[in-house]
C-alpha positions as CSV (number, residue, x, y, z in Angstrom):
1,X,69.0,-40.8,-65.0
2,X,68.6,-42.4,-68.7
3,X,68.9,-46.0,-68.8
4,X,71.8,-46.5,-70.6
5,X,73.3,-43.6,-68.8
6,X,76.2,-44.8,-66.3
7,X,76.7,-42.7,-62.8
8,X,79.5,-40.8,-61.7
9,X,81.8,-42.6,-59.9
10,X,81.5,-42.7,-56.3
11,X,83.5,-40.5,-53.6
12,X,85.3,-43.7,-53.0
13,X,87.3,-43.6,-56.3
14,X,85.4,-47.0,-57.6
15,X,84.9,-47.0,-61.6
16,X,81.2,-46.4,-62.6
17,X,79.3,-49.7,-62.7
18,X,78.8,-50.9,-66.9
19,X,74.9,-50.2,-67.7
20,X,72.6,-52.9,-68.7
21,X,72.5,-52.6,-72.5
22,X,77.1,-52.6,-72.0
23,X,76.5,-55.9,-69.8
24,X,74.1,-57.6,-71.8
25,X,75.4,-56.2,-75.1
26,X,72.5,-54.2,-77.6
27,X,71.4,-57.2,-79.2
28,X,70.5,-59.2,-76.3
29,X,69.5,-55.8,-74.7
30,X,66.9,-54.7,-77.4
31,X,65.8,-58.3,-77.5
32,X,65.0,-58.5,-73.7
33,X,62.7,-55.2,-74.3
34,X,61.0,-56.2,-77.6
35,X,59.9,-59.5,-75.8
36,X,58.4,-57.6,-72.7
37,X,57.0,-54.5,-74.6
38,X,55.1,-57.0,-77.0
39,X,53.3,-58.7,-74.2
40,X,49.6,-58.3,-73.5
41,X,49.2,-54.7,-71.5
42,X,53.2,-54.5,-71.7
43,X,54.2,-50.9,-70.3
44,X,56.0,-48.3,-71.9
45,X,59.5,-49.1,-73.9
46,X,60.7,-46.9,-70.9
47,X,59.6,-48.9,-68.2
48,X,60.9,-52.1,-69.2
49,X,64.2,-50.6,-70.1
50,X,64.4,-49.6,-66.8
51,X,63.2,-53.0,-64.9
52,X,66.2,-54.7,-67.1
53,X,68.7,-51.9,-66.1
54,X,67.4,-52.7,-62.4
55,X,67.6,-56.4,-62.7
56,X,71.1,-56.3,-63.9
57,X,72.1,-53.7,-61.6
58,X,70.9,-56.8,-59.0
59,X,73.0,-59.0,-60.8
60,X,75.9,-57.0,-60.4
61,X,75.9,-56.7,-56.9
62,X,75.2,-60.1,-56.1
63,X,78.0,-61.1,-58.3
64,X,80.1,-58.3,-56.8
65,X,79.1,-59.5,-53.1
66,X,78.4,-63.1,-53.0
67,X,79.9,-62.9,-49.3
68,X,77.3,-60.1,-47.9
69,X,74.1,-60.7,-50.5
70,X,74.1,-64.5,-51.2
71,X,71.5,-66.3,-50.2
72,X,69.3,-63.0,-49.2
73,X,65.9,-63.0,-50.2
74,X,65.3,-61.1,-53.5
75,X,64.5,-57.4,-53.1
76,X,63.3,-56.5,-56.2
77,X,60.0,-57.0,-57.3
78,X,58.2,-59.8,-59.8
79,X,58.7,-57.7,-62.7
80,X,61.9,-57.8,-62.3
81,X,62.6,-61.4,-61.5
82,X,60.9,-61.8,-64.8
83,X,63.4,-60.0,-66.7
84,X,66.2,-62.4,-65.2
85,X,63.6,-65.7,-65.8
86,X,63.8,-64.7,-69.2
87,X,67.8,-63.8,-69.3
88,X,68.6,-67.5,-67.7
89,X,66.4,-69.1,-70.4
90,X,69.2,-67.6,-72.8
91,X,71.7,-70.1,-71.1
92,X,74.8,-69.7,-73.3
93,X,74.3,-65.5,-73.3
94,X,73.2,-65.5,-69.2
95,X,76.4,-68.2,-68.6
96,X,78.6,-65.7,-70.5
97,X,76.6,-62.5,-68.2
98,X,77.2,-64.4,-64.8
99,X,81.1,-65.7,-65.8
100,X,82.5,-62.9,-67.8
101,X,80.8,-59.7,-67.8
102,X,79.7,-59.1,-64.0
103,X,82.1,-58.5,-61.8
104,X,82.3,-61.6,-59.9
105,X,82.8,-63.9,-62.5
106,X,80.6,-66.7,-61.1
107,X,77.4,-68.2,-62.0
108,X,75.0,-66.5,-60.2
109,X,71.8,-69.0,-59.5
110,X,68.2,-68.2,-58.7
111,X,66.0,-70.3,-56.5
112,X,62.3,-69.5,-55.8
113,X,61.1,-68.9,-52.3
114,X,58.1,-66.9,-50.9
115,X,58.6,-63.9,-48.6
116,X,56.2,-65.6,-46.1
117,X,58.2,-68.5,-46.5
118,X,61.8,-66.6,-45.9
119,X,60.4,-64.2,-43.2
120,X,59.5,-67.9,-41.1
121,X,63.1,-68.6,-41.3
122,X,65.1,-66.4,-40.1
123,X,62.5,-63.9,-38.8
124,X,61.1,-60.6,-39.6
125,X,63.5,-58.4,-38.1
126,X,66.4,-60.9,-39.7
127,X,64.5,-60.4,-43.0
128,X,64.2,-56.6,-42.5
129,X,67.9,-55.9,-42.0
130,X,69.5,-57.8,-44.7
131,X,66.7,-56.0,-46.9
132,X,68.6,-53.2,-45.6
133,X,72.4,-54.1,-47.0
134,X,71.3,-53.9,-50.5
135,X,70.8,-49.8,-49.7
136,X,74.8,-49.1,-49.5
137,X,76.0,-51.3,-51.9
138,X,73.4,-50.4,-54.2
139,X,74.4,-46.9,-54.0
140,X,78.4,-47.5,-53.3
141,X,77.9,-48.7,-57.1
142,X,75.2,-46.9,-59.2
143,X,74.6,-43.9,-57.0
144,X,71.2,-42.6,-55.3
145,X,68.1,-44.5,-56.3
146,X,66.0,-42.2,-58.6
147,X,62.5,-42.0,-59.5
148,X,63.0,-44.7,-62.2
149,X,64.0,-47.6,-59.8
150,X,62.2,-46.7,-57.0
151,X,59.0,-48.9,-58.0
152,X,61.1,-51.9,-58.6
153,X,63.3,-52.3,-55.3
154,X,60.8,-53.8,-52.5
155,X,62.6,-52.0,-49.4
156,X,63.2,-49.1,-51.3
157,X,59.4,-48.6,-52.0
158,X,58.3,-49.7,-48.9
159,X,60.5,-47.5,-46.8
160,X,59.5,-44.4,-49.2
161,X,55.4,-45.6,-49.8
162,X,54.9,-46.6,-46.1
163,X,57.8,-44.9,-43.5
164,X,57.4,-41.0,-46.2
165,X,61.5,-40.8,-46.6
166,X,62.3,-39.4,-49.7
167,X,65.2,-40.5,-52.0
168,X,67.7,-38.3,-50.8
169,X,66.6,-39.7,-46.7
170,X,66.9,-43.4,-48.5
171,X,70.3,-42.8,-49.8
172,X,71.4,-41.4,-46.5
173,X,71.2,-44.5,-45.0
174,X,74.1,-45.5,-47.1
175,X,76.7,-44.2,-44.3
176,X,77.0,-48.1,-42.7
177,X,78.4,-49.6,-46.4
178,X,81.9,-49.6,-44.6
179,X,80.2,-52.2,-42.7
180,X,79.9,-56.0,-43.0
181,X,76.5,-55.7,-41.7
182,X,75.3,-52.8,-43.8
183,X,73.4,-49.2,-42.6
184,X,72.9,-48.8,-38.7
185,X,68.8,-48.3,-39.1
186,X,65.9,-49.2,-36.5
187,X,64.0,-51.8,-38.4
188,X,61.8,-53.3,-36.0
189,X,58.0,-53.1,-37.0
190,X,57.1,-49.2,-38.2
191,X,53.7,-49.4,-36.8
């Protein structure tokens, strides 16, 4: 899927989640990809047009679903998290993001912790499921992952890198998002 390509909407009747470059608006957008493509070994245009569609597409659904995502660990990757660094650094633009343009309408704050740090907390298993909600919601609102965010999504890579599902198997676990808890999946250690 293009980057600035919105999904169909869902079997559930829910309008099609704005794209990145509608959210943050074209200026902001282009800006946001001249400053990472003109970086030291940047990749492709491509690429970092699709790390910011990912990182607002995070955005979204933690703003959409502060009662089932907030305070989860982040499941995206550091490329990513850079992308929103550098969107909170534009304060007035990111305040205007968080309170006006996702869905939520609240600031949505970042705080740094390790994954070592949050798997000691509430446990592996604890840190392996709520990896695990993002999956529905994720699709509920933008539809299947695709090739393009695969790379950027730590569960989502991990369970097609490491446990061989494929996309389509990944997007099948989207039959729990009815659920407070998210998909009904084993996730105790896969080896």
């Amino acid at each position: 899927m293009p980057t600035s390509a919105a999904h169909a909407p869902s079997d559930r009747g829910i309008d099609p989640a704005p794209t990145a470059e509608e959210l943050l608006g074209p200026a902001l957008h282009e800006e946001v990809v001249r400053h990472f493509t003109t970086k030291p070994d940047a990749p492709s245009a491509a690429v970092v047009r699709h790390r910011v569609r990912e990182c607002l597409r995070y955005l979204y659904l933690v703003s959409r679903h502060p009662d089932r995502l907030g305070g989860l660990f982040l499941p995206v990757e550091q490329d990513v998290d850079e992308i929103w660094h550098y969107l909170i650094l534009q304060t007035r633009e990111y305040l205007d993001l968080c309170e006006r343009r996702l869905p939520g309408g609240h600031f949505v704050h970042h705080r740094s912790v390790s994954y070592d740090a949050y798997q000691e907390a509430p446990g592996r298993e604890t840190a392996a499921e709520e990896a695990l909600r993002w999956i529905p919601l994720y699709t509920d609102a933008f539809g299947p992952f695709d090739a393009d965010a695969l790379p950027h999504w730590t569960i989502v890579r991990f369970l097609h890198d490491e446990l061989h599902m494929s996309l389509a198997e990944i997007a099948g676990l989207a039959g729990g998002a009815g659920t407070p808890e998210g998909p009904a999946v084993p996730v105790g250690d896969p080896a």
